[in-house]
VOPAGU-2260 file (C-alpha; in pm, 1 decimal, decimal comma):
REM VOPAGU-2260
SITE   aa  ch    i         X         Y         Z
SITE  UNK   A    0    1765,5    1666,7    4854,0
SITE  UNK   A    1    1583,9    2032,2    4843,7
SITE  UNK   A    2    1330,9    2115,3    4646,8
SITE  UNK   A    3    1350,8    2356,7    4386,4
SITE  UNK   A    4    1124,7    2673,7    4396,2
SITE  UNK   A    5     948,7    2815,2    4078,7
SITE  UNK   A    6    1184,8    3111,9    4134,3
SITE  UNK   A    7    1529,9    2942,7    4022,3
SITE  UNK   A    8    1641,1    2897,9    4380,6
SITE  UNK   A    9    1715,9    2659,8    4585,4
SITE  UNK   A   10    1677,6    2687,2    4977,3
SITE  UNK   A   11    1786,4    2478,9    5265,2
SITE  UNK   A   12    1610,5    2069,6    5386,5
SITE  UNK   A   13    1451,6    2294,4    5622,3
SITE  UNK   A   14    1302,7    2592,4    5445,2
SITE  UNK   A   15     975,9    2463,2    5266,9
SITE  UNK   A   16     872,1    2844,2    5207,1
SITE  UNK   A   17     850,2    2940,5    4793,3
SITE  UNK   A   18    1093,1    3203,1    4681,9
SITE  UNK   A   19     901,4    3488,9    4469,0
SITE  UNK   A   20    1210,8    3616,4    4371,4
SITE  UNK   A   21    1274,0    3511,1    3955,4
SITE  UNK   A   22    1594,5    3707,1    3894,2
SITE  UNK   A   23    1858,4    3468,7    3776,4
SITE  UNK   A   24    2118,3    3720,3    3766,4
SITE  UNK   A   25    2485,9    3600,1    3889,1
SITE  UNK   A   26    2464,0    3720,1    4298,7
SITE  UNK   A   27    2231,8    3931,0    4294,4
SITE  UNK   A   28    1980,9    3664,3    4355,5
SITE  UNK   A   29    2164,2    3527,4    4698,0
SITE  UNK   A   30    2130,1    3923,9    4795,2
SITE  UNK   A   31    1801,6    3970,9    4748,5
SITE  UNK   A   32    1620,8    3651,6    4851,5
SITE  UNK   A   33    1631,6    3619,7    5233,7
SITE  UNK   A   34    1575,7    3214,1    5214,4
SITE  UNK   A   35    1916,0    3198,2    4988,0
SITE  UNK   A   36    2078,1    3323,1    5275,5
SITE  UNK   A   37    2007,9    3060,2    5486,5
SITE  UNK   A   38    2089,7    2821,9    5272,2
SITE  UNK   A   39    2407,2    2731,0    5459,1
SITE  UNK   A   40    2238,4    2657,4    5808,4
SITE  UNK   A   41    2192,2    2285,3    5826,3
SITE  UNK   A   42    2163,3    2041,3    6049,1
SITE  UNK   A   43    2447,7    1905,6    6211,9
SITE  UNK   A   44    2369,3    1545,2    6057,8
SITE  UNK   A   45    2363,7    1673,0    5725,5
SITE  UNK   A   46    2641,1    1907,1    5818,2
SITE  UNK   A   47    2853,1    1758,1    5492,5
SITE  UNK   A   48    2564,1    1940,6    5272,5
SITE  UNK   A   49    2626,0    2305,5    5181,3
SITE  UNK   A   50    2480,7    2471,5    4839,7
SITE  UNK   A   51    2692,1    2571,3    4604,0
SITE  UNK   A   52    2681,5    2968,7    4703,7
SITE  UNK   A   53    2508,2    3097,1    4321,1
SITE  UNK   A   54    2148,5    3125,8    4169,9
SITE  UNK   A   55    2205,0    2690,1    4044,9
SITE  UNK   A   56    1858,5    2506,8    3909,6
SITE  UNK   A   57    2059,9    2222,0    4084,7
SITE  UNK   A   58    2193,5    2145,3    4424,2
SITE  UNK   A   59    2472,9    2009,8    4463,8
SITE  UNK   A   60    2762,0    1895,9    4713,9
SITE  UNK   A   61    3062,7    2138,6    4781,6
SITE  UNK   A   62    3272,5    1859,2    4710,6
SITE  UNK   A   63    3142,0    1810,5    4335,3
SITE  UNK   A   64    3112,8    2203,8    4208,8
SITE  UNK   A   65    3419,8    2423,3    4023,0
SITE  UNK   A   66    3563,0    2789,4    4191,7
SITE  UNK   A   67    3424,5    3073,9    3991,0
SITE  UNK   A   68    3648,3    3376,8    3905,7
SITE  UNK   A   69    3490,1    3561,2    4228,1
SITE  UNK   A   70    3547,1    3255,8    4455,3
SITE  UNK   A   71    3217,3    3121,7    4423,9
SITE  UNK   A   72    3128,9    2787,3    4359,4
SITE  UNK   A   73    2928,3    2640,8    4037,5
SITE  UNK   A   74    2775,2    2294,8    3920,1
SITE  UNK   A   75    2924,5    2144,2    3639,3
SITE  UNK   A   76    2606,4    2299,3    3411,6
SITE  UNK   A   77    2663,6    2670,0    3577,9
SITE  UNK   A   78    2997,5    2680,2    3546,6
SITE  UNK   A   79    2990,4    2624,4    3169,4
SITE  UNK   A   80    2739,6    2848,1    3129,5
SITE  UNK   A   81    2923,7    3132,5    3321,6
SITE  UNK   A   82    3296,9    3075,4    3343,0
SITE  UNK   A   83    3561,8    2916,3    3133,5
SITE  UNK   A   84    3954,2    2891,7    3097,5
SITE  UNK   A   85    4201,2    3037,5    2926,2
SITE  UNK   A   86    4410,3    2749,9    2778,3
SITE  UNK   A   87    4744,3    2944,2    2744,2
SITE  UNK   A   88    4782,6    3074,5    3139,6
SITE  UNK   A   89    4491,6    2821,1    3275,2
SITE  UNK   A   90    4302,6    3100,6    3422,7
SITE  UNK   A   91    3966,1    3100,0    3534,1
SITE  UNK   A   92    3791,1    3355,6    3362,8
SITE  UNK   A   93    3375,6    3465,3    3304,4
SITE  UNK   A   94    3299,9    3351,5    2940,8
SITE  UNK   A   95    3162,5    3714,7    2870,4
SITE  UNK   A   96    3548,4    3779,2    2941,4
SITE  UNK   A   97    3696,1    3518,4    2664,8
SITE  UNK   A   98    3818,5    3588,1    2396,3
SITE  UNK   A   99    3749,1    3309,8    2134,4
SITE  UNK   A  100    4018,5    3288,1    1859,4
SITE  UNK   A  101    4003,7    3054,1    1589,2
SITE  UNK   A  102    4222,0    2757,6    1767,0
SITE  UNK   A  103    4166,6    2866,3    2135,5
SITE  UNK   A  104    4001,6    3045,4    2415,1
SITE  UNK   A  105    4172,9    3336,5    2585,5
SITE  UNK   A  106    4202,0    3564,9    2843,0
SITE  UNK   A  107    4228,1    3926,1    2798,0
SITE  UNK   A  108    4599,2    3918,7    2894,0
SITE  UNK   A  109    4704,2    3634,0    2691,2
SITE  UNK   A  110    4493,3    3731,1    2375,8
SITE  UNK   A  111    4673,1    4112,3    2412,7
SITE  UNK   A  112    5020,7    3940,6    2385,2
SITE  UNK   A  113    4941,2    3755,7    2065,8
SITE  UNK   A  114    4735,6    4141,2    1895,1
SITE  UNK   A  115    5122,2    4313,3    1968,8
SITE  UNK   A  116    5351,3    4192,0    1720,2
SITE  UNK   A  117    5756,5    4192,3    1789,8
SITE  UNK   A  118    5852,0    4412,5    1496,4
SITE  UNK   A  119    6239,6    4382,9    1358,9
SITE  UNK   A  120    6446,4    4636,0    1450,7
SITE  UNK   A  121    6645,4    4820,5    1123,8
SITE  UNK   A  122    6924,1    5000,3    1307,3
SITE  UNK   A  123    7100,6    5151,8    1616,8
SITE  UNK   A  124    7232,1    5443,3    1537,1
SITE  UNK   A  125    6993,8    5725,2    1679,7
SITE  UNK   A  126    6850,0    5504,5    1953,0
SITE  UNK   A  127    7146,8    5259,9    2083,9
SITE  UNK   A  128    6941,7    5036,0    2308,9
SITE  UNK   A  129    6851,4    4699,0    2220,9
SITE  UNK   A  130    6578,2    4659,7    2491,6
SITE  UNK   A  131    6231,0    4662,2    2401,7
SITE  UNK   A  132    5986,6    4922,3    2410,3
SITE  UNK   A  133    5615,3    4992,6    2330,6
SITE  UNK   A  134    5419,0    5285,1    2390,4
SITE  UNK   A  135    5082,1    5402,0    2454,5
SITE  UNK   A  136    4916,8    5751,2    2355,5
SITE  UNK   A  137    4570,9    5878,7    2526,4
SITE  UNK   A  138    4462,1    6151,4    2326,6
SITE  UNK   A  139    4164,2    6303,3    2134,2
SITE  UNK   A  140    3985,2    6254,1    1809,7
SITE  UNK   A  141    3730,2    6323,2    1621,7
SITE  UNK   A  142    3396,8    6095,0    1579,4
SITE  UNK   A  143    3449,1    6201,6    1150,9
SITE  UNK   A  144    3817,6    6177,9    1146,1
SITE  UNK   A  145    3988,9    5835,2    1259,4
SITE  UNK   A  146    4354,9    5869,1    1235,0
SITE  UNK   A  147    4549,4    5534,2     983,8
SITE  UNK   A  148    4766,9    5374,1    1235,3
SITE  UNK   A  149    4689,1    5083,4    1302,0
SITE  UNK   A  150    4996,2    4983,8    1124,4
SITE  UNK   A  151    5200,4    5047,4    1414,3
SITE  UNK   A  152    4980,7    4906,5    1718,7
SITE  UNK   A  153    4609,4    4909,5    1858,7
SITE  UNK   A  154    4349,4    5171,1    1872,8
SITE  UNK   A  155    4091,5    5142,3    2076,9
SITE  UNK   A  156    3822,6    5412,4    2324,8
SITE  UNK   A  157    3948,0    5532,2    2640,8
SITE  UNK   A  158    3662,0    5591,5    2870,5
SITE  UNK   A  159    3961,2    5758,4    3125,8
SITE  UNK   A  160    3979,0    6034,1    2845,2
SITE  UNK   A  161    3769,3    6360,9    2879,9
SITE  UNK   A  162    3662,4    6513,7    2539,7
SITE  UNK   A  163    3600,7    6877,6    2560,9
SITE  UNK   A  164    3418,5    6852,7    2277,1
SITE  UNK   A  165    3058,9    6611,7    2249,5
SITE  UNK   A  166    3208,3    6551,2    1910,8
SITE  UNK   A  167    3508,4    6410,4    2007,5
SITE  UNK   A  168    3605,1    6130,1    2204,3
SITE  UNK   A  169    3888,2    6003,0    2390,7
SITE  UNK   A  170    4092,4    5691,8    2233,3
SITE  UNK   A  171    4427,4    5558,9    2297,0
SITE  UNK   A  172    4702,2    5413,8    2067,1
SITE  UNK   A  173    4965,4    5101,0    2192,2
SITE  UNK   A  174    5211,9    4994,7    1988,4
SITE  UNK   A  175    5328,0    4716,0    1896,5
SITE  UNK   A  176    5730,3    4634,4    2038,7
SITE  UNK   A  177    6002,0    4823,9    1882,0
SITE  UNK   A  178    6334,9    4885,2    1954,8
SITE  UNK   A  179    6677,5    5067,6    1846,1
SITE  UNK   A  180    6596,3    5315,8    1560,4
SITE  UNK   A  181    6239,2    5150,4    1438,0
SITE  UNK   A  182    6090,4    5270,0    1766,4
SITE  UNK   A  183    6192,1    5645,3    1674,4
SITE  UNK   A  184    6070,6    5589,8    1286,5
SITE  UNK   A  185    5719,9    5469,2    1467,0
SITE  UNK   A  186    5712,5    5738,6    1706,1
SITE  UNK   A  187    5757,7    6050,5    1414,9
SITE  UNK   A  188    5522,8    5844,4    1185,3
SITE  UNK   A  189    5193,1    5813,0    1426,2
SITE  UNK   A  190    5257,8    6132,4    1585,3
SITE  UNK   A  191    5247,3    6273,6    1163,9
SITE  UNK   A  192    4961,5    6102,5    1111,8
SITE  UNK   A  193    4813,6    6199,0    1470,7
SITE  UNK   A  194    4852,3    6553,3    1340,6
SITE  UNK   A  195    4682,8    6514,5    1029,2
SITE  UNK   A  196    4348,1    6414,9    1174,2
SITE  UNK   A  197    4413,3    6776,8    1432,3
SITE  UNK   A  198    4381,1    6533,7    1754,4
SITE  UNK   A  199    4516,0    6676,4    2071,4
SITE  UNK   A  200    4574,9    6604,3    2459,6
SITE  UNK   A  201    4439,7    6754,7    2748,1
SITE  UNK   A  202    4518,6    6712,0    3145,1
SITE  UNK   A  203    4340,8    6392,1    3130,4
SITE  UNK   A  204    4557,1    6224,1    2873,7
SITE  UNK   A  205    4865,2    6032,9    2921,7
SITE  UNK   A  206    5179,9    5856,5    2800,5
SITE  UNK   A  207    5290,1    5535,4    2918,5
SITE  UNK   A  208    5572,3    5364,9    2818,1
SITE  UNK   A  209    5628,1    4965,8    2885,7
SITE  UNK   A  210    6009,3    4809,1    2865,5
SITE  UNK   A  211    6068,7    4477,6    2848,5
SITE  UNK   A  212    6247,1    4322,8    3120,5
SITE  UNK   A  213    6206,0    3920,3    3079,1
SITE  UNK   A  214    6569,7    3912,2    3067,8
SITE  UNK   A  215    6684,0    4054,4    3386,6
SITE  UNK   A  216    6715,6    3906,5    3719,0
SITE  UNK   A  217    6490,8    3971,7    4078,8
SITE  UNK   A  218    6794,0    4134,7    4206,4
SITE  UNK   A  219    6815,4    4376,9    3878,8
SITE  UNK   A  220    6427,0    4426,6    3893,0
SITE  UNK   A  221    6488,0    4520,3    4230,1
SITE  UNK   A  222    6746,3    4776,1    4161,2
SITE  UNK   A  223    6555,6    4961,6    3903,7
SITE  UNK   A  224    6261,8    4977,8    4124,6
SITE  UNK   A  225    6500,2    5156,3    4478,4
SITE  UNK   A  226    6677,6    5342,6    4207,7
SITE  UNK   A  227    6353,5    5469,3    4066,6
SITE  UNK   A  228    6264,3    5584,6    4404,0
SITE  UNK   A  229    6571,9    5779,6    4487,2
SITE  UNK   A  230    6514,4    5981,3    4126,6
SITE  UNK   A  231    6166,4    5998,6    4136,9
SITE  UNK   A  232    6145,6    6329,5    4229,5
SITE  UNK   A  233    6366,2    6459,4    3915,3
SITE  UNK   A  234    6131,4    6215,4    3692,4
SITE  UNK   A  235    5804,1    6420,3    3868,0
SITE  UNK   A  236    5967,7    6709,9    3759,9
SITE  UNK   A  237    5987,4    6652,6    3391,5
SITE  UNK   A  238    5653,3    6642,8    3408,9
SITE  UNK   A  239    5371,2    6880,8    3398,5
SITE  UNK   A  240    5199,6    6945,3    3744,3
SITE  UNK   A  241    4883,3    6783,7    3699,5
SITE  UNK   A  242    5052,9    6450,6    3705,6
SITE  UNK   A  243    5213,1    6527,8    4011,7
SITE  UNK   A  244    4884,4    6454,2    4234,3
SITE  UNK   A  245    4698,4    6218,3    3936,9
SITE  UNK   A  246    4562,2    5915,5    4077,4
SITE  UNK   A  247    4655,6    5713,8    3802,6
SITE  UNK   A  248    5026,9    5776,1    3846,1
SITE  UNK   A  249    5073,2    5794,3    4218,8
SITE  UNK   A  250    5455,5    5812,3    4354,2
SITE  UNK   A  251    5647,8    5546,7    4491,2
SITE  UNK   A  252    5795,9    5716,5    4804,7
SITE  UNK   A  253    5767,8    5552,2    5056,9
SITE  UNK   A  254    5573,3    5221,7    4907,6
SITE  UNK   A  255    5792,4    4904,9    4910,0
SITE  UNK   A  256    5827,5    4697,9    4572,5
SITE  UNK   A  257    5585,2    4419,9    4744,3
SITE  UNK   A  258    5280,6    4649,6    4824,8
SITE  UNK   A  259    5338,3    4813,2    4502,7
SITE  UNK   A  260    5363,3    4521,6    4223,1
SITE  UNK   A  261    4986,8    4437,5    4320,2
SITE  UNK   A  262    4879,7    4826,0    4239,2
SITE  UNK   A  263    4873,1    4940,9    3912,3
SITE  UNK   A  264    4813,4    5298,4    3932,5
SITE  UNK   A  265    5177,8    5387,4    4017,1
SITE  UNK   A  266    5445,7    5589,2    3816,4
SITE  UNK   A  267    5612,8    5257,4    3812,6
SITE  UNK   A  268    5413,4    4988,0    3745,5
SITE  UNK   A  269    5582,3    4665,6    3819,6
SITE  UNK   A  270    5225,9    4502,9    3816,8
SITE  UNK   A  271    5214,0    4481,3    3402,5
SITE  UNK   A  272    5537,0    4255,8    3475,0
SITE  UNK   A  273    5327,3    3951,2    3528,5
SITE  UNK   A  274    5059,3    4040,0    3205,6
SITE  UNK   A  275    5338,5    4200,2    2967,7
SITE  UNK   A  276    5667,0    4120,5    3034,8
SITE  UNK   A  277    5739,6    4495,1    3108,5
SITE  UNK   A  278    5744,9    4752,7    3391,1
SITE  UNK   A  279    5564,4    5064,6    3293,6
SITE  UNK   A  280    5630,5    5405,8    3328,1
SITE  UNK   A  281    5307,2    5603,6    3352,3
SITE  UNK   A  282    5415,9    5927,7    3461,7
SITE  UNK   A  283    5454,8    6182,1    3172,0
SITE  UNK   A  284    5198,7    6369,5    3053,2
SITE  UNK   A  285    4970,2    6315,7    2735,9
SITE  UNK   A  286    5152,4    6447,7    2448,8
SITE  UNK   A  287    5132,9    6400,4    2060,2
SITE  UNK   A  288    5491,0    6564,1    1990,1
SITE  UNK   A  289    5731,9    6328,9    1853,6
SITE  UNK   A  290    6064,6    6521,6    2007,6
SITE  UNK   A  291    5921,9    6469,5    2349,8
SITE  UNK   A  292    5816,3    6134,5    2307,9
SITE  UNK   A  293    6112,2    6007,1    2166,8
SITE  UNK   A  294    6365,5    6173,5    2417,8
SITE  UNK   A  295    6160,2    6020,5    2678,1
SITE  UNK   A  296    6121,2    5690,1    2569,9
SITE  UNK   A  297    6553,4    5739,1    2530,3
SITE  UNK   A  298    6559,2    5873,6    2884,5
SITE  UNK   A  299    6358,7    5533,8    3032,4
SITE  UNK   A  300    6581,6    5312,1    2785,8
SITE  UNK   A  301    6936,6    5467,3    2931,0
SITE  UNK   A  302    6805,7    5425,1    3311,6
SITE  UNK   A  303    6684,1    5098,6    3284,0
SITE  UNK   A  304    7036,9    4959,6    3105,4
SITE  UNK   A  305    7212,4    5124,7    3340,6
SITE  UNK   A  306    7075,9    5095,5    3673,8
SITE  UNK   A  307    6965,3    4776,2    3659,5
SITE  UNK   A  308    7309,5    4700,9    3710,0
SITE  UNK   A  309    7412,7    4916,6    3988,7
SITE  UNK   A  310    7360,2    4728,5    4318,6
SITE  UNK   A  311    7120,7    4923,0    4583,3
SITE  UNK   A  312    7325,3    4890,8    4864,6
SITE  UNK   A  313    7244,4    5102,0    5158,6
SITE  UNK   A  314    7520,2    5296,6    5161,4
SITE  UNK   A  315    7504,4    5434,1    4766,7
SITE  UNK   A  316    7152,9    5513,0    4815,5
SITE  UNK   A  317    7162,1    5706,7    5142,3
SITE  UNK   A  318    7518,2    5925,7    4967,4
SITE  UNK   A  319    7221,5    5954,7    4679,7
SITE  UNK   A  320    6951,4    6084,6    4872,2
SITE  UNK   A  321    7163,1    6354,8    5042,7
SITE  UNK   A  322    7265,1    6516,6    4736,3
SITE  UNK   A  323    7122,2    6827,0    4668,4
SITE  UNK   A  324    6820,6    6848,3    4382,3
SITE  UNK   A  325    7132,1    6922,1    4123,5
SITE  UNK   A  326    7413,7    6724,6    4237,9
SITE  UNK   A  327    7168,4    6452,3    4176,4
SITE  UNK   A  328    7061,1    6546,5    3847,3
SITE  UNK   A  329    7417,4    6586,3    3754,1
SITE  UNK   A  330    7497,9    6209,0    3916,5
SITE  UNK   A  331    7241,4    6071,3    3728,8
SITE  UNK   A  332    7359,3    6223,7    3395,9
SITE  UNK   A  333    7718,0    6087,6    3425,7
SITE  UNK   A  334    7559,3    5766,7    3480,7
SITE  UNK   A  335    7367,6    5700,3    3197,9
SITE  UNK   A  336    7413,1    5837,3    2798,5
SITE  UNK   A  337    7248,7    6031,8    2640,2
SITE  UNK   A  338    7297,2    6245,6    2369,1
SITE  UNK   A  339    7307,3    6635,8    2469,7
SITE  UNK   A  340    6992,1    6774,8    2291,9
SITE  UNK   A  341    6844,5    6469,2    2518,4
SITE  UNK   A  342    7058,3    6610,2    2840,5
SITE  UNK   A  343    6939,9    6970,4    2780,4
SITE  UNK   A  344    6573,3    6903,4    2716,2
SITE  UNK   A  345    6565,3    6736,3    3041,2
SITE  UNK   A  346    6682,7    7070,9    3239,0
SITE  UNK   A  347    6440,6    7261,3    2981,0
SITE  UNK   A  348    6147,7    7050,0    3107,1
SITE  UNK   A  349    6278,1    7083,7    3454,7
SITE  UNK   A  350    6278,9    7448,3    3482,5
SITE  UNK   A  351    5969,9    7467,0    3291,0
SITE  UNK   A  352    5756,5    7225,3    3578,9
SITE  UNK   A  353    5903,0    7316,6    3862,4
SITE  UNK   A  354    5925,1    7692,2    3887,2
SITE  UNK   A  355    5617,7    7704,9    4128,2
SITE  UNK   A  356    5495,8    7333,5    4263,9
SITE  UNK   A  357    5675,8    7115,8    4479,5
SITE  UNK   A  358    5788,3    6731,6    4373,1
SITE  UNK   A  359    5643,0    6451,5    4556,2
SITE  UNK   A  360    5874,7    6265,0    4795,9
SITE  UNK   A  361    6067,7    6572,9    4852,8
SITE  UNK   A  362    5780,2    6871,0    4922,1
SITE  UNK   A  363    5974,5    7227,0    4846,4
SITE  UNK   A  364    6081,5    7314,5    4507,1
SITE  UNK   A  365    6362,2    7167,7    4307,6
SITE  UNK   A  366    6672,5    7371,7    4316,0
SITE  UNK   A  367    6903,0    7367,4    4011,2
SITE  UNK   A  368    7101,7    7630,7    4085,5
SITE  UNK   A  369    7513,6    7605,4    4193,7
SITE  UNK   A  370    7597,9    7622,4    4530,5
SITE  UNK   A  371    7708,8    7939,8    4665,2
């Protein structure tokens, strides 16, 4: 077997030169020390023996170590001293990851699932949909005034968030999961209390929105995702124009569903399907205003009911596409309901955003106007 240097690491039968190196670091030792490179050169008789490729006191056969999170390889000691499982989803995680309840060991994902709390819904009278929804507000606050609502969700920093003040700092609110008219009573009571404590949004704030969809099929997941694309460019426009070119909501034109569910930074986010449960809609703008909020969370809700159920075929989307910018807007309004202060807020925002940028997916302005 190798010897063991005084510097924690182990080189290969044939190096008998001391490593000065001491660092014990996870990598960076294997980077810096020259003699831990070689350590996979043997000798063709020993050829079966390869290290185990991390700073280990031990060597040991590949055969007999554990894969780390990074696709490394650990003795049984290292590995429990680095790495351990989450015993919900069996993942191999770094221990500085876990999340240690009182009864298990988590990863991030799983432990988020059990912090949001399915909350009963009252009614649906205002808010007709029965599909789930949570939210999540990046905004503003002050260091001295922390706004109460932790009630409804999580608050936590958001290092994405740029203060404009060195006594504020950027945070972000996600609810827990609502739906029919206790989503709307959330909504107009953390946007109050949002108000009370003056926090605001900037260009670097957002508003995502995640809706369950555990109980639809590939197929339907697959609509919602082509229809998505062929309406992206109204969606863009409801939005202010710094989101239009943000890299944390990037379009979907062009990007099939595959290349996209493994990237998260997309105005549809089909990647928070396999953490959540949910697609996300990251697109709109960072706003603290309960009216817009609420409409667009009612906008999502209406599309997602309604489309998912409207087969793709090649045909409906290409008659689709070739619509003008308002016989689309129009088709898409006698597809899915909405009540009209909804319907006219949505040209509002339109009109507003669009008067002098172009839509991604599309590149010219979006015309509204009748045809001649």
């Amino acid at each position: 077997m190798p010897k063991q240097c005084g510097g924690r690491c182990i080189h290969s039968p044939e190096s008998s030169r001391v490593c000065t190196i001491p660092s014990r670091t996870k990598g960076s030792h294997r980077k810096l020390c020259p003699k831990r490179r070689r350590a996979n050169i043997v000798p063709k008789t020993q050829q079966e023996w390869k290290l185990a490729p991390h700073v280990c006191p031990d060597a040991t056969y590949r055969g007999d170590t554990i894969g780390a999170p990074d696709g490394d390889h650990y003795c049984d000691s290292c590995w429990g001293e680095y790495c351990s499982f989450c015993e919900r989803c069996s993942e191999n995680i770094w221990r500085e990851h876990a999340v240690s309840t009182d009864t298990e060991t988590l990863c991030c994902d799983c432990h988020g699932r059990t912090v949001y709390t399915v909350m009963p819904a009252t009614s649906f009278i205002h808010n007709r949909s029965r599909r789930r929804c949570g939210i999540e507000l990046e905004f503003i606050q002050s260091d001295r005034r922390e706004p109460d609502i932790e009630d409804f969700g999580r608050l936590k920093e958001d290092g994405s968030v740029e203060a404009t003040s060195s006594d504020d700092n950027g945070a972000e609110f996600a609810s827990h999961i609502y739906r029919g008219d206790a989503l709307l009573t959330m909504i107009d009571s953390v946007c109050s209390r949002l108000a009370r404590v003056d926090a605001y949004v900037n260009k670097t704030c957002g508003f995502h929105v995640h809706i369950d969809v555990s109980d639809l099929t590939r197929e339907q997941k697959d609509n919602l995702y082509k229809w998505w694309q062929v309406y992206e460019p109204l969606f863009y426009a409801m939005t202010a124009p710094s989101r239009r070119k943000n890299t944390y909501c990037r379009s979907t034109y062009g990007v099939p569903s595959s290349y996209h569910a493994s990237h998260r930074y997309h105005a549809f986010n089909m990647d928070s399907e396999s953490k959540h449960g949910t697609f996300e809609i990251r697109l709109h703008h960072g706003t603290i205003e309960a009216f817009k909020i609420k409409a667009w969370c009612q906008l999502l809700l209406a599309f997602f009911n309604t489309l998912s159920h409207i087969d793709t075929t090649y045909e409906r989307l290409d008659a689709v596409t070739k619509m003008s910018d308002r016989g689309r807007l129009i088709f898409l309004m006698q597809q899915i309901s909405l009540p009209l202060s909804i319907r006219k807020w949505i040209v509002k925002r339109i009109r507003l955003h669009n008067h002098h940028t172009y839509i991604p997916g599309i590149n010219r302005l979006l015309d509204l106007r009748k045809a001649a």
